[in-house]
N, C-alpha and C positions, 0 to 999 in steps of 0.2 A: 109545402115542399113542391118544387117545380116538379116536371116530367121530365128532365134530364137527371135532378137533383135522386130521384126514385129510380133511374134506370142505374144509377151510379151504386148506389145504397145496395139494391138486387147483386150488382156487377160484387161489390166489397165482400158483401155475407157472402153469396156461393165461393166465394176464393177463399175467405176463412173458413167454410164448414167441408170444402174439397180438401185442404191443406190437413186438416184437424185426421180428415180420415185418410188421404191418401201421404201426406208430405207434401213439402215443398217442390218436390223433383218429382215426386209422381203423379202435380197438377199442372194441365194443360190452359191454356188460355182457351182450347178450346172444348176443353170440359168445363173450367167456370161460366164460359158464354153459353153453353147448354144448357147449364144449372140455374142461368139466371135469365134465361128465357129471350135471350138475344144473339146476334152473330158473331160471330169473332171480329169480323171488321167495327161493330157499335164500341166492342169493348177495344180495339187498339185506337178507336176514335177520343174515345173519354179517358184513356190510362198508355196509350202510348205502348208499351211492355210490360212486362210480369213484374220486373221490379218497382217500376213506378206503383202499378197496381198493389205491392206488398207494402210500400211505405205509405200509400196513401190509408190502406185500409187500415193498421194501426193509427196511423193520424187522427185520422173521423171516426173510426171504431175502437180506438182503446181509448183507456182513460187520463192517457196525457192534460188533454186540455181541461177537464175539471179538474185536475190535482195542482193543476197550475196556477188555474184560475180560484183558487178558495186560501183565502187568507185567515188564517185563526183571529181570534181575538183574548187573550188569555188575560185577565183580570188577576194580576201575581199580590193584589193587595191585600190576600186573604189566602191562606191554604187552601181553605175548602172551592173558593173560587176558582183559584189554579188550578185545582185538581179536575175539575168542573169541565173548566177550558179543554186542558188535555186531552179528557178523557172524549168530549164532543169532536176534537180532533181525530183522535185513534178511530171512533168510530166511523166518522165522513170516511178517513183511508179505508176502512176495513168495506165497508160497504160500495165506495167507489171501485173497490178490487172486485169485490164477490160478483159485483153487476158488469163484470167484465172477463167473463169466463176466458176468451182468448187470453187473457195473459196466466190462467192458471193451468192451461192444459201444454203436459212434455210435447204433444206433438207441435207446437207451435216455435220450439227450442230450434228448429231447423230457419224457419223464418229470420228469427231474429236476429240468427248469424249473417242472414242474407241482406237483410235491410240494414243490420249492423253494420255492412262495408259500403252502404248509401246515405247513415243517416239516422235521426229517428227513436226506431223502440228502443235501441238501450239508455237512450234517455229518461225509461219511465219510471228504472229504478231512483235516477238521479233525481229527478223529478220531489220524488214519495220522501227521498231522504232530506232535501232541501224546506219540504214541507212541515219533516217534523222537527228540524234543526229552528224554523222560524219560529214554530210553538213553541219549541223546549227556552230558546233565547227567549221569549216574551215571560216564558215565567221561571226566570231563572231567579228573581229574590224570594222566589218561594220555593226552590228545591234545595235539598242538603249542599251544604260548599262540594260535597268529596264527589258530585255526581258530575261523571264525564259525559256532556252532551255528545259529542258525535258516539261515541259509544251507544248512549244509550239511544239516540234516533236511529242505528243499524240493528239494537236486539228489540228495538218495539217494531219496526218493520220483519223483523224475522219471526218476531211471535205471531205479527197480525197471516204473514205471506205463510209459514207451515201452517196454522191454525186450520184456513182456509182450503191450501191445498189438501189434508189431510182429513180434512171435512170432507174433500170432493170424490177424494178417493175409498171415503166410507171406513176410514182408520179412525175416525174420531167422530163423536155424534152429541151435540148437545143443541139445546137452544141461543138462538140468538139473544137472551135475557142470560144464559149462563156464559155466551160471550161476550155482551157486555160486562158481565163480573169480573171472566178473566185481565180485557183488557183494566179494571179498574184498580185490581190485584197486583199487576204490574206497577203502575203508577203509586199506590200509595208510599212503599218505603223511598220516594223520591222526591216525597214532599217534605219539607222542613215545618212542622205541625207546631203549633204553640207549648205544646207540652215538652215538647222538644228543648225548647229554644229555655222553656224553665229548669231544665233539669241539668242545663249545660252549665 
């Protein structure tokens, strides 16, 4: 990482962890420039404005670009393999959320209104749902005929996003071995199983 590249990175975190505890309206450029141990003029050098600065930092700081960039590969020639896929799926999302706390904290809801009329974060939900819409389509000859994909990529992202939230807020407490089960719990009755397919 360059030295611009690390002045930038300082500049992005002090803006999200000011926003987190103050708002969006209650952070100053020139309380992030204090927080990240530089001048107000370094930071209107590298981010121009606050806005710039809001959309840049979910850009480089959330998890847009991995969820973007991770193509499943679900092997639908086998139940157990589909399910396999899926489930490897679910959990990349779940983990790429968890490892990105700014998108799971309310206080950041002000944000996203803000960048929302720039651009950007609310693409990350669109993002997650396109992600599981590709996996679900790759092993769609292995799931039931009755199963409605965009459906079901909106209630496995709502299972993976409350699970999470809900974790963070200490409403919910398990391991990540008993979240993998859950996501797997989900998944199974969507798999079209060979015993299935004998009993039809």
């Amino acid at each position: 990482m360059t030295p611009k590249e690390r002045t930038q990175e300082r500049i992005l975190r002090a803006f999200i962890d000011l926003v987190v505890e103050h708002g969006y309206e209650g952070t100053t450029t020139r309380a992030v420039a204090e927080q990240a141990g530089v001048n107000e003029v370094t930071l209107f050098r590298h981010f121009g404005d606050k806005e710039t600065l809001a959309r840049e930092a979910f850009r480089r700081l959330g998890p847009g670009p991995a969820l973007a960039s991770y193509e499943p590969h679900i092997d639908a020639s086998d139940p157990a393999l589909a399910e396999a896929g899926l489930r490897a799926c679910l959990v990349f999302l779940r983990d790429t959320m968890r490892d990105h706390p700014m998108m799971l904290n309310p206080a950041l809801r002000e944000v996203f209104r803000h960048v929302g009329k720039i651009g950007d974060a609310n693409g990350i939900p669109n993002i997650a749902l396109a992600l599981l819409q590709r996996a679900l389509a790759q092993a769609a000859p292995a799931l039931r005929p009755e199963v409605d994909q965009e459906a079901t990529a909106f209630s496995l992202l709502g299972l993976i996003m409350v699970s999470l939230m809900w974790k963070r807020f200490g409403w919910l407490s398990f391991s990540t071995n008993e979240g993998d089960d859950l996501l797997a719990g989900a998944l199974r009755p969507l798999i079209c199983w060979t015993r299935d397919l004998e009993h039809a």
